[in-house]
DRENLOMI-104541 format. One record per residue (C-alpha): y, z, x; residue in one letter. Coordinates in nm, 3 decimals. Layout:
! residues N
r py:Y pz:Z px:X residu:A;
...
! end
This chain:
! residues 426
r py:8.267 pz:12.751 px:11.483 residu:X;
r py:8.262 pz:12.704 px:11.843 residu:X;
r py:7.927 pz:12.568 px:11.834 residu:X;
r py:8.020 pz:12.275 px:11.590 residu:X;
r py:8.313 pz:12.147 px:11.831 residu:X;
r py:8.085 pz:12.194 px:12.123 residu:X;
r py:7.845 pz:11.973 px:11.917 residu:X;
r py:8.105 pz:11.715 px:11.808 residu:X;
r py:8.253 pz:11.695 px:12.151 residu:X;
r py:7.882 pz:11.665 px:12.301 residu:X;
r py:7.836 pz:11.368 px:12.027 residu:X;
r py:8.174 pz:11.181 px:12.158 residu:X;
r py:8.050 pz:11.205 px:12.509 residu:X;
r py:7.704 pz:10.976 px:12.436 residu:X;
r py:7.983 pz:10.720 px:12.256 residu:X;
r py:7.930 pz:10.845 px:11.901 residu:X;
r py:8.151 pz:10.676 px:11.671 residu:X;
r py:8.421 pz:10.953 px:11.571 residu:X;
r py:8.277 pz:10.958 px:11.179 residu:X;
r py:7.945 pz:10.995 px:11.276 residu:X;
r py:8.032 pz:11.255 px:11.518 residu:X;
r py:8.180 pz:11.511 px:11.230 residu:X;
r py:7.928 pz:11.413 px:11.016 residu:X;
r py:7.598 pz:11.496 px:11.179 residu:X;
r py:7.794 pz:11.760 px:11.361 residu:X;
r py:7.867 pz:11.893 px:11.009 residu:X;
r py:7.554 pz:11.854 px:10.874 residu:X;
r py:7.355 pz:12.034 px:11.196 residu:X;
r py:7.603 pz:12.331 px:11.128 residu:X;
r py:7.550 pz:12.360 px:10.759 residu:X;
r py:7.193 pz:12.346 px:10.805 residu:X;
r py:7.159 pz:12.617 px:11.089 residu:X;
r py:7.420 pz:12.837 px:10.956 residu:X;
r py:7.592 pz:12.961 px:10.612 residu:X;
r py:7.352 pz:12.913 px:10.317 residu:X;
r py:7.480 pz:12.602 px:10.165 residu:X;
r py:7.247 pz:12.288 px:10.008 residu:X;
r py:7.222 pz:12.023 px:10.245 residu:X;
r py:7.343 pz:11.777 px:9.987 residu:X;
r py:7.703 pz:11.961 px:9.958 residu:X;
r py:7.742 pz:11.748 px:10.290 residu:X;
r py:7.754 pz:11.474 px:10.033 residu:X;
r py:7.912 pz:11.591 px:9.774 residu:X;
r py:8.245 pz:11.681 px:9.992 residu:X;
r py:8.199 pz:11.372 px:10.191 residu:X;
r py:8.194 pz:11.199 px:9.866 residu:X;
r py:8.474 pz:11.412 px:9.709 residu:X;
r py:8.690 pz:11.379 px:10.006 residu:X;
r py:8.767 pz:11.024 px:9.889 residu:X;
r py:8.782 pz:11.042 px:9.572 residu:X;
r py:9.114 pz:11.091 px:9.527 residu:X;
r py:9.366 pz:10.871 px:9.293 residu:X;
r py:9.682 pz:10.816 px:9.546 residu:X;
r py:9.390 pz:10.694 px:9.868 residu:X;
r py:9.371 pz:10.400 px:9.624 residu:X;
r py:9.696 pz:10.250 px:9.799 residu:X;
r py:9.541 pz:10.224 px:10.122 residu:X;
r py:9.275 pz:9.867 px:10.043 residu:X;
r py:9.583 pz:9.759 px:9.920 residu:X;
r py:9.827 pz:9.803 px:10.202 residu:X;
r py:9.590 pz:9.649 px:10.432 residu:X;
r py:9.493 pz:9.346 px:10.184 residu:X;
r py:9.952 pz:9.310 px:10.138 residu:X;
r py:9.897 pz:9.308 px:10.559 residu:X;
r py:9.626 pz:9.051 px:10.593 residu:X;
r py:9.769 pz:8.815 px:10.358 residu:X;
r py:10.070 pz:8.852 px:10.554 residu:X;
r py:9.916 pz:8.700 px:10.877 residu:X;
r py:9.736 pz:8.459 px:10.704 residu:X;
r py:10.003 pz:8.333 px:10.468 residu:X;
r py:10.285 pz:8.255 px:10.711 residu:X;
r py:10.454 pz:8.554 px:10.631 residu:X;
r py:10.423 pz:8.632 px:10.987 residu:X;
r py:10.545 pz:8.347 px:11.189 residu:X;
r py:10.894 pz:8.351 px:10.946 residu:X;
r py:10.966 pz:8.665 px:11.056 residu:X;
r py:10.909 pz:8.631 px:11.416 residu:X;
r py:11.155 pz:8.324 px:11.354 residu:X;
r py:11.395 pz:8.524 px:11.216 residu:X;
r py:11.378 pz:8.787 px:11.498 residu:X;
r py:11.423 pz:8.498 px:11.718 residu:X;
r py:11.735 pz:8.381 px:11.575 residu:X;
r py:11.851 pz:8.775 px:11.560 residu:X;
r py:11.825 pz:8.869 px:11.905 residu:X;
r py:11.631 pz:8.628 px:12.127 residu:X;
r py:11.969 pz:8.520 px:12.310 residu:X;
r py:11.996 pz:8.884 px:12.459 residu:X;
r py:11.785 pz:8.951 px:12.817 residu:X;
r py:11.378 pz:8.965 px:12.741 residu:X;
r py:11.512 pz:8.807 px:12.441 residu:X;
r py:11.080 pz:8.800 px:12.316 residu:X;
r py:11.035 pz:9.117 px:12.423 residu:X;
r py:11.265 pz:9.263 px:12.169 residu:X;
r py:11.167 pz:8.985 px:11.950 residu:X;
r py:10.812 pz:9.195 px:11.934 residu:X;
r py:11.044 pz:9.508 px:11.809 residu:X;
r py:11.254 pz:9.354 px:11.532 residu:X;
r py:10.916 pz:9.176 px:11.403 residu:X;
r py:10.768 pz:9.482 px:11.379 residu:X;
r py:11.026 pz:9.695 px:11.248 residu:X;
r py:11.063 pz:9.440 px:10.994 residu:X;
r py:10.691 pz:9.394 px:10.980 residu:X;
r py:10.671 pz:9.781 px:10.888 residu:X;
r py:10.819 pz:9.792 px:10.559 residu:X;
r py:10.576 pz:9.565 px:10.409 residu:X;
r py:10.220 pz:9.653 px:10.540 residu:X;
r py:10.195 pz:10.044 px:10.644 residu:X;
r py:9.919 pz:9.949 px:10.911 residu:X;
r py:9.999 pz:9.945 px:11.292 residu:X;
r py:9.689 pz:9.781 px:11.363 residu:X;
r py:9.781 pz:9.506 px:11.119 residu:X;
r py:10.107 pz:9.462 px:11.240 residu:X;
r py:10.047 pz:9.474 px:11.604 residu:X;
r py:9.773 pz:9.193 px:11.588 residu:X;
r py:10.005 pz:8.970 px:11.365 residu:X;
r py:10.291 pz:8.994 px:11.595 residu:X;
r py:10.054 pz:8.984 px:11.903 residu:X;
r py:9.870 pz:8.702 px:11.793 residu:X;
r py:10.216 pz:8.477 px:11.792 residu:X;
r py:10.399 pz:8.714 px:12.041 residu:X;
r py:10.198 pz:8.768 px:12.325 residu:X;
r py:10.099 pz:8.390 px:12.413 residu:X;
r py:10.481 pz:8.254 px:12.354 residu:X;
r py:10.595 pz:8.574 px:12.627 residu:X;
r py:10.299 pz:8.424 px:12.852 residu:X;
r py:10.486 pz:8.065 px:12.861 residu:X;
r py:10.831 pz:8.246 px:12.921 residu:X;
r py:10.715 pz:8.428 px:13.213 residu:X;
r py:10.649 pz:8.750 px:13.091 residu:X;
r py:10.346 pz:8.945 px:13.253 residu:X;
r py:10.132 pz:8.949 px:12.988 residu:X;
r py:10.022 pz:9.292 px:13.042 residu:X;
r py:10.375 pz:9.382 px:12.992 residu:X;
r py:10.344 pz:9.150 px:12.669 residu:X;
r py:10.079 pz:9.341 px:12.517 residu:X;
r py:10.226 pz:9.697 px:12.636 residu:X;
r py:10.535 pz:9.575 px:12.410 residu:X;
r py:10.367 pz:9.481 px:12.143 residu:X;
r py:10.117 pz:9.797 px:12.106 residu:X;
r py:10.421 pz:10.062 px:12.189 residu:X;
r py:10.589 pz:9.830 px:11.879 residu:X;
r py:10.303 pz:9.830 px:11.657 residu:X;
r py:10.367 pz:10.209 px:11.630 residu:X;
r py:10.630 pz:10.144 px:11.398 residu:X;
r py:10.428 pz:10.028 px:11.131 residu:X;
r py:10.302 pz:10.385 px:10.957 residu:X;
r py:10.701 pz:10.503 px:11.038 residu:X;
r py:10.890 pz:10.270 px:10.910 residu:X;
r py:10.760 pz:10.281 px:10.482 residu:X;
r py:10.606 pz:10.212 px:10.342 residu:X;
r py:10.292 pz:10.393 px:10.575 residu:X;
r py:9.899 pz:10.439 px:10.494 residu:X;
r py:9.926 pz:10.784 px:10.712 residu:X;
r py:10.175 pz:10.937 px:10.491 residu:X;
r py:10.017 pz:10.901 px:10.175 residu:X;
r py:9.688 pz:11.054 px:10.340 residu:X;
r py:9.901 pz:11.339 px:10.476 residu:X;
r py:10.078 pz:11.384 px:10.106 residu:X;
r py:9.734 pz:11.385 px:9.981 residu:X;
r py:9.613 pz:11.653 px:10.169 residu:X;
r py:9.969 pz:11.850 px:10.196 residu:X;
r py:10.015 pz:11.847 px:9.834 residu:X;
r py:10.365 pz:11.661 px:9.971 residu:X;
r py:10.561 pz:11.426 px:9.757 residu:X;
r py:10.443 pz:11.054 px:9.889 residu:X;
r py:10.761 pz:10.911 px:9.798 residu:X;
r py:10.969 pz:11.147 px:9.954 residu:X;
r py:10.732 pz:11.102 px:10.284 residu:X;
r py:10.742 pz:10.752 px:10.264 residu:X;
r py:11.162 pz:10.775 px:10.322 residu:X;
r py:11.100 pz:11.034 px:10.576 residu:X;
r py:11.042 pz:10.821 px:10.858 residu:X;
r py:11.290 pz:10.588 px:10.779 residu:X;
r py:11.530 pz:10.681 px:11.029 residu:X;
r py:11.296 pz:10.796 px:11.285 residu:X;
r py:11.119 pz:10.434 px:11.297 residu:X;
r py:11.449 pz:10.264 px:11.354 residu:X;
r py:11.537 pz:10.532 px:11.608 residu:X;
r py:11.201 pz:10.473 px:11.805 residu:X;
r py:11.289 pz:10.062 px:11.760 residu:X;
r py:11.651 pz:10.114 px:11.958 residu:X;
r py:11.440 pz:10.321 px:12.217 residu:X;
r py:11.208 pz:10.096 px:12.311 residu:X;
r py:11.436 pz:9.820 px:12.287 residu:X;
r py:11.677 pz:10.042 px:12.526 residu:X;
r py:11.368 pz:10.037 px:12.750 residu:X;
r py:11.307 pz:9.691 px:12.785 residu:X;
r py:11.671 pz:9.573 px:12.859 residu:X;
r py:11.599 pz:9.770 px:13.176 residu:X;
r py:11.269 pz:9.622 px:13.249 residu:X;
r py:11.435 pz:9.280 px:13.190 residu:X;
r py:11.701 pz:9.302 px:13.378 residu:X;
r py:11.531 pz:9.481 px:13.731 residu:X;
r py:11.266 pz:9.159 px:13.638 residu:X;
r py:11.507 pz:8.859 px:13.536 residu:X;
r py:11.315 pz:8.798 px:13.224 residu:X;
r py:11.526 pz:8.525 px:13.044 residu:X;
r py:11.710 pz:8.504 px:12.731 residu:X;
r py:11.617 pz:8.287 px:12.465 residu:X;
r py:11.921 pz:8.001 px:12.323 residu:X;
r py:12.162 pz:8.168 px:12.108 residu:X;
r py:12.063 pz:8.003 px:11.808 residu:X;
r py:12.297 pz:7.795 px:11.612 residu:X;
r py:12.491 pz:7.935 px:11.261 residu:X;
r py:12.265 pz:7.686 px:11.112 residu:X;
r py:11.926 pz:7.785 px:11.273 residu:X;
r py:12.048 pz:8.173 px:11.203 residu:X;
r py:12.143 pz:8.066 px:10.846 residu:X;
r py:11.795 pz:7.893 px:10.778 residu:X;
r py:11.598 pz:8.154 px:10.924 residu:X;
r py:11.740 pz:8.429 px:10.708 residu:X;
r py:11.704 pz:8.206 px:10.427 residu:X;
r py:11.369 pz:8.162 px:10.518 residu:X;
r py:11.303 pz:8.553 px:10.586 residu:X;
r py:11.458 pz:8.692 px:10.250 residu:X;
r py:11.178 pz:8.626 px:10.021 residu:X;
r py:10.932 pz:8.888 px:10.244 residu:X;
r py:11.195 pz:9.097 px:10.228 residu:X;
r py:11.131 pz:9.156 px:9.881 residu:X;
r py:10.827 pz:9.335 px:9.941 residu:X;
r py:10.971 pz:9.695 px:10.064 residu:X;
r py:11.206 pz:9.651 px:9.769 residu:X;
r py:10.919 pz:9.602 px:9.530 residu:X;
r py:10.687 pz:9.876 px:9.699 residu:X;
r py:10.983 pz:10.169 px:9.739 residu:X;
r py:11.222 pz:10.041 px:9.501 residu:X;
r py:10.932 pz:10.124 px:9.248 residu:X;
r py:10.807 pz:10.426 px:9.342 residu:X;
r py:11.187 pz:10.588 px:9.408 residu:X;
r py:11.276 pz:10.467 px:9.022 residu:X;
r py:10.974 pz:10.602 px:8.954 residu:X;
r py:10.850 pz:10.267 px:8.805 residu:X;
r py:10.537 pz:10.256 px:8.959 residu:X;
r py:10.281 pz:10.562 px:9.131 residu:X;
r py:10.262 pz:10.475 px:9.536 residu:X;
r py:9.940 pz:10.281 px:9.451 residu:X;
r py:10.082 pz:10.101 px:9.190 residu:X;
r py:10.363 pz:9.995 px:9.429 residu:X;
r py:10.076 pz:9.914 px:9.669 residu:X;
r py:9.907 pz:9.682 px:9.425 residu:X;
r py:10.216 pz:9.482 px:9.363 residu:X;
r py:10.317 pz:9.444 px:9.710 residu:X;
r py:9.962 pz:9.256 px:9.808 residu:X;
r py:9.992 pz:9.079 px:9.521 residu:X;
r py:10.369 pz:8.983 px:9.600 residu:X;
r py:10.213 pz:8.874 px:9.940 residu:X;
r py:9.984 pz:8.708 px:9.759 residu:X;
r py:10.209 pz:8.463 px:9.586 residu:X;
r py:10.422 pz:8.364 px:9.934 residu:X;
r py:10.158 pz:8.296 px:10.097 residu:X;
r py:10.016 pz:8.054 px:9.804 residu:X;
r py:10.301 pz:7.953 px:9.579 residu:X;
r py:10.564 pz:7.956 px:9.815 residu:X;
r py:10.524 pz:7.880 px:10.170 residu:X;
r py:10.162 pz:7.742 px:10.093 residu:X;
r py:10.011 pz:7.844 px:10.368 residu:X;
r py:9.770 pz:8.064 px:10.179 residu:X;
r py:9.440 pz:7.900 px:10.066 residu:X;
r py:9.217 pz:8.012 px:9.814 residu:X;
r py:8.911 pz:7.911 px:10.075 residu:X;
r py:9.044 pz:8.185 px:10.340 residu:X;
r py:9.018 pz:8.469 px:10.051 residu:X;
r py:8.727 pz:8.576 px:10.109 residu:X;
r py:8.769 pz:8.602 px:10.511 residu:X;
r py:9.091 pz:8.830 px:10.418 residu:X;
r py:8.921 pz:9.047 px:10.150 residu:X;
r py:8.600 pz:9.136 px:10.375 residu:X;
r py:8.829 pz:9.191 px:10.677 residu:X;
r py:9.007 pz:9.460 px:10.403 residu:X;
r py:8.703 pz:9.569 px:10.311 residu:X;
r py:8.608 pz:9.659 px:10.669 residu:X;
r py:8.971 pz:9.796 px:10.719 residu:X;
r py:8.939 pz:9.988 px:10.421 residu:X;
r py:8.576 pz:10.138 px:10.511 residu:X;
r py:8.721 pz:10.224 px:10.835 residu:X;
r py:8.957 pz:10.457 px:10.735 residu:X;
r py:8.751 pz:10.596 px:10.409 residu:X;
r py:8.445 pz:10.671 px:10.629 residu:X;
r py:8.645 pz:10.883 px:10.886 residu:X;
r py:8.850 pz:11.050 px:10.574 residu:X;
r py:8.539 pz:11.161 px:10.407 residu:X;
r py:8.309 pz:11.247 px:10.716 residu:X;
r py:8.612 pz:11.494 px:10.829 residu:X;
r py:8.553 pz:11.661 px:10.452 residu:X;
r py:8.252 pz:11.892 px:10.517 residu:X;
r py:8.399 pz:11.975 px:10.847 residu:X;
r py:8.709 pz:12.108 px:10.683 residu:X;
r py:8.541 pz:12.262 px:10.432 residu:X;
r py:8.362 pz:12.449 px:10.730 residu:X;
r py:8.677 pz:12.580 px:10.859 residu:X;
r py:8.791 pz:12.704 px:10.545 residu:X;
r py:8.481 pz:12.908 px:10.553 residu:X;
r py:8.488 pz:13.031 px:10.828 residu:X;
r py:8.844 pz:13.156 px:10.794 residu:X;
r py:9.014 pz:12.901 px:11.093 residu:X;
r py:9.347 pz:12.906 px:10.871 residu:X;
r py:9.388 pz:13.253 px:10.856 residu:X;
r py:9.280 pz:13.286 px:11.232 residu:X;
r py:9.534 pz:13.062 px:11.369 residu:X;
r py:9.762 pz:13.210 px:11.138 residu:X;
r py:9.667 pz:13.509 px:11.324 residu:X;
r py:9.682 pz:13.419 px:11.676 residu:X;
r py:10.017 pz:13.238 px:11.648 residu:X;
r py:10.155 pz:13.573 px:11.451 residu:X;
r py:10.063 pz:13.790 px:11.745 residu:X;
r py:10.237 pz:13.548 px:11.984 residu:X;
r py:10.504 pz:13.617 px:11.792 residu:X;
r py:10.641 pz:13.270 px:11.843 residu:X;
r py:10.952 pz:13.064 px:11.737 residu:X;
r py:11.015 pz:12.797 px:11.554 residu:X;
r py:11.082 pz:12.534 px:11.858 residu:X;
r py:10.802 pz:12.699 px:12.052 residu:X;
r py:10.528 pz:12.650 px:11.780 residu:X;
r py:10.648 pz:12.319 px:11.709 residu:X;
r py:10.622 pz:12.233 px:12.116 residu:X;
r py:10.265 pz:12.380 px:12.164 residu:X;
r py:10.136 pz:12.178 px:11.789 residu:X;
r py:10.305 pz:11.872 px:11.943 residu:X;
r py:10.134 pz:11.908 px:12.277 residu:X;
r py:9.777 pz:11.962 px:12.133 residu:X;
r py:9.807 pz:11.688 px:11.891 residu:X;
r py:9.930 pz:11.475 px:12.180 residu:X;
r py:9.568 pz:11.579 px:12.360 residu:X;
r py:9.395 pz:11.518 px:12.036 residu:X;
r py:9.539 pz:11.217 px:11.946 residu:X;
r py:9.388 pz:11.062 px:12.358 residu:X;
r py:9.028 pz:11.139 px:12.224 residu:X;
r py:9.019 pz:11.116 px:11.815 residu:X;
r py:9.122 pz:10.908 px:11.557 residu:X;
r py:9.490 pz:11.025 px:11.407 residu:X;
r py:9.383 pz:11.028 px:11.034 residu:X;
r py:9.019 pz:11.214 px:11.160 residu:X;
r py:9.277 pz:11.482 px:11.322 residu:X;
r py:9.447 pz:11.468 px:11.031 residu:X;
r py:9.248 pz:11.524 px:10.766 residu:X;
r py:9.086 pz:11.848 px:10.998 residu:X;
r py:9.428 pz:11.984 px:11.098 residu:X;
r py:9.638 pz:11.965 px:10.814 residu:X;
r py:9.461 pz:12.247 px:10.611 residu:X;
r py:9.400 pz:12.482 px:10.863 residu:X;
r py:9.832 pz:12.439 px:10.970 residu:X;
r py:9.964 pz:12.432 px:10.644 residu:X;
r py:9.972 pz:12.826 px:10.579 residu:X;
r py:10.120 pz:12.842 px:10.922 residu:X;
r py:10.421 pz:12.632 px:10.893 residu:X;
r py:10.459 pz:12.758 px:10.592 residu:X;
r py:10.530 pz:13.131 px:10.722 residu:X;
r py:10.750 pz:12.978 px:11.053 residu:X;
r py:10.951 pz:12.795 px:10.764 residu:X;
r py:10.886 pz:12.455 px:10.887 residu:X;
r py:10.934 pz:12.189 px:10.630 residu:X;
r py:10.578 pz:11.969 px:10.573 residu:X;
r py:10.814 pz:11.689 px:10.462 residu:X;
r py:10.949 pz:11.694 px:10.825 residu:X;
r py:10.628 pz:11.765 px:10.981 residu:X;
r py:10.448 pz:11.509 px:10.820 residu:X;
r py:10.707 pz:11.259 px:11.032 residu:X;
r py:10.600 pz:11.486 px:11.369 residu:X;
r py:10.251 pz:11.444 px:11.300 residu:X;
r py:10.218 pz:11.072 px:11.268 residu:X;
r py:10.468 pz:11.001 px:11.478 residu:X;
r py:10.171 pz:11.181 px:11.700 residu:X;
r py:9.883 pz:10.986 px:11.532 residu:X;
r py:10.089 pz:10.644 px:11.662 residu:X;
r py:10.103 pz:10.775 px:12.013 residu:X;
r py:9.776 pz:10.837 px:12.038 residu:X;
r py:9.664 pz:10.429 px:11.886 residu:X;
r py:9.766 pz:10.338 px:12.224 residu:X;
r py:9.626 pz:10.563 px:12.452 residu:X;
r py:9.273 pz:10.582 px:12.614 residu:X;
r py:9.021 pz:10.626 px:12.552 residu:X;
r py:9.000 pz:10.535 px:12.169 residu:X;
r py:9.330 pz:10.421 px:12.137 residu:X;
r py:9.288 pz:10.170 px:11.839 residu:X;
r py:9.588 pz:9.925 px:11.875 residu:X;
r py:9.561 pz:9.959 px:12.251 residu:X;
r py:9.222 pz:9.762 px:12.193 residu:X;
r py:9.339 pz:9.528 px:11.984 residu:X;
r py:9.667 pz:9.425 px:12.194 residu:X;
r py:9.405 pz:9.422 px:12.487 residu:X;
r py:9.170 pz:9.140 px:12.320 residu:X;
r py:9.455 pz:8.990 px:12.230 residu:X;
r py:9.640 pz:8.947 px:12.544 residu:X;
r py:9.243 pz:8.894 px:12.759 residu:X;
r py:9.348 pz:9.208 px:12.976 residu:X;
r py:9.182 pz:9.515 px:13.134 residu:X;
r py:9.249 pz:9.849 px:12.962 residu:X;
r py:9.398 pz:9.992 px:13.357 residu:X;
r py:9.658 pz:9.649 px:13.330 residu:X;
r py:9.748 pz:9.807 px:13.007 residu:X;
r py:9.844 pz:10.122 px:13.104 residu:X;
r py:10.027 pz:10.049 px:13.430 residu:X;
r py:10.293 pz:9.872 px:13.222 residu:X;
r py:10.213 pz:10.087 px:12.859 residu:X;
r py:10.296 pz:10.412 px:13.018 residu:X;
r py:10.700 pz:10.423 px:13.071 residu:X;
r py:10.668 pz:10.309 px:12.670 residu:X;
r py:10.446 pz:10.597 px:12.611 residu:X;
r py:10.699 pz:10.793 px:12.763 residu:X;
r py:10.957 pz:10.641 px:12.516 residu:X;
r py:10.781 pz:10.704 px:12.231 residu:X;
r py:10.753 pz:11.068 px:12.342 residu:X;
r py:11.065 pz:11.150 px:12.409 residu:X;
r py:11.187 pz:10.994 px:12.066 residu:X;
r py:10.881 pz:11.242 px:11.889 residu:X;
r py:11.084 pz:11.519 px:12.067 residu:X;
r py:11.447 pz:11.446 px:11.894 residu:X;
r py:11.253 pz:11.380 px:11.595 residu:X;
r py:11.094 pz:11.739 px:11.636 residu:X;
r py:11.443 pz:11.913 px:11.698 residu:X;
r py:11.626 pz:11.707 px:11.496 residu:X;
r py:11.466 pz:11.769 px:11.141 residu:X;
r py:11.794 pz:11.590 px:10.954 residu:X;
r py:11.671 pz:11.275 px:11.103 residu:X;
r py:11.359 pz:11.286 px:10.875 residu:X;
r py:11.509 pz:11.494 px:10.521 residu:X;
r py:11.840 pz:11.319 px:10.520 residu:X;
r py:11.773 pz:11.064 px:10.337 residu:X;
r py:11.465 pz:11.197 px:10.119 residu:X;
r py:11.739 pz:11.438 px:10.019 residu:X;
r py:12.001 pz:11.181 px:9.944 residu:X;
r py:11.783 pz:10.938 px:9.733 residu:X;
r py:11.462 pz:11.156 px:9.581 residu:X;
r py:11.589 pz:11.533 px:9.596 residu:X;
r py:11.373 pz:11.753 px:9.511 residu:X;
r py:11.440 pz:11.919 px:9.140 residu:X;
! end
């Protein structure tokens, strides 16, 4: 077992892509060692994804691209303005609200972080802002997205925990809200020790219009959760109608949707789509590896003769999926991990409703760290900066975001409360 990480890790040194790196890392092992048919690497890669409640995940990232493209976008940013623009670095927290708002209509980061950058990051430019600090902002906000519900992480993780998705989906509620005030706490500091300005207090009228204006994509989280809480509609269902909701703003009623950039948006879902498939099924025959060779029941093992507590196992799985999450995909670490720690938190009586928060709360860290940190890219074309300008000003939000994963970890009510209150379990 050894020998297949030393061969994955070897792979991700030469620049491998991360799928390709499990895969043929996979494939060497299964050849060389237990006596298995070369074409079960296909048949669990394959299998991996063929799964009923994965089927929300095209259409989360279609309900996101129509989003950008339909002037959903550019509403909400309006609205943010008119919210809290007046107060000091009046954009920056501009970027948060967006995406906060952004987050319970799309359930991608990536999505969100390149919508809101795309508008955000130039407009801070002509304020003053250092842009480096601009795109810091909007990566550490981009986070968000997968918290806040509805989230394309949590129905992979309630897939492979056997977890209610609903219940997940209110989970990180709170603790997506909670990591919003943070950073925002942050950047009143930064803005003040800086003198970044304040935008105009915007008028009743200009307040009144843009929440007019912002209500209908509002409607979107109510469609998507109100659904799957009345148990109306499965979470793909509730997927389905929330692109198709975003469908009809863009087209019917802001009309900034036409039917000639369809079929830009549904091969960029396409490729979003095969993005996160391909690293979901090329991290099957690895996991079925470990299950063979017993890694469940041997970190099981090793953590029983530790003889650990609760906070203490939940500090050293925190700090090793921090490490992961610098040099894999989240959802690759995901799919491997899950598994193999389920048994274990199971025994130390730790809820997988509430670890399923901790662990993509992790994931999100680690989109905007190097070296593969995926929204730290994006932010980074975005803003025409050098990954080192990113992380001189990304870092203190890093820090943020960390310490908020902490009083998520130790503060489990934060993430039950309200799955309790609104879906308890019968």
């Amino acid at each position: 077992m050894i020998t297949l990480f030393l061969l994955m890790l070897a792979l991700f040194a030469i620049a491998m892509p991360v799928a390709w790196s499990m895969a043929i890392a996979s494939t060497i092992y299964m050849a060389l060692g237990p006596k298995v048919p070369l074409q079960g690497v296909v048949q669990r890669m394959i299998g991996g994804i063929d799964t009923f409640p994965l089927l929300a995940i095209p259409f989360f990232i279609l309900a996101g691209n129509l989003m950008n493209t339909g002037g959903v976008t550019n509403r909400l940013v309006a609205f943010s303005k008119a919210l809290v623009g007046h107060i000091r670095g009046g954009l920056a927290h501009v970027v948060v609200v967006t995406n906060m708002i952004m987050a319970g209509m799309s359930g991608s980061g990536i999505a969100d972080a390149a919508g809101s950058g795309a508008v955000l990051i130039p407009a801070m430019q002509r304020a003053r802002y250092s842009v480096p600090f601009a795109a810091a902002v909007v990566a550490a906000a981009g986070t968000i997205g997968p918290i806040i519900p509805p989230s394309i992480p949590f129905v992979i993780y309630g897939s492979l925990a056997n977890t209610s998705i609903g219940r997940l989906l209110l989970a990180g509620a709170v603790p997506g809200v909670l990591m919003g005030l943070m950073l925002m706490g942050y950047i009143c500091v930064v803005a003040k020790r800086r003198d970044y300005p304040a935008e105009v207090r915007a008028s009743r009228h200009a307040l009144t219009r843009a929440t007019l204006q912002a209500i209908p994509p509002m409607g979107m989280p109510v469609i998507i959760l109100g659904g799957i809480i009345g148990g109306v509609m499965t979470p793909t269902e509730a997927a389905a109608a929330g692109a198709m909701y975003a469908f009809v703003l863009g087209f019917f009623i802001y009309r900034e949707l036409r039917l000639q950039d369809l079929p830009k948006i549904i091969t960029e879902s396409v490729m979003g789509t095969a993005a996160v498939a391909i690293i979901i099924s090329a991290a099957q025959p690895m996991s079925w590896i470990l299950t063979y060779e017993q890694a469940p029941m041997k970190v099981l093992a090793l953590f029983q003769d530790a003889e650990l507590s609760k906070g203490m196992l939940l500090l050293i799985l925190n700090v090793i999926l921090l490490i992961l999450g610098c040099f894999m995909e989240g959802l690759a670490v995901m799919v491997m991990a899950v598994p193999v720690l389920m048994p274990l938190l199971k025994i130390a009586g730790v809820d997988p409703l509430h670890f399923g928060v901790v662990f993509v709360l992790n994931a999100m860290i680690g989109t905007i760290t190097p070296p593969v940190g995926t929204i730290m890219y994006v932010v980074c074309a975005l803003g025409k900066i050098s990954i080192g300008q990113f992380i001189r000003e990304a870092w203190p939000l890093i820090v943020v975001l960390i310490l908020c994963l902490f009083i998520v970890t130790y503060v489990p009510i934060l993430s039950t409360w309200l799955p309790d209150l609104v879906m308890p379990m019968r």
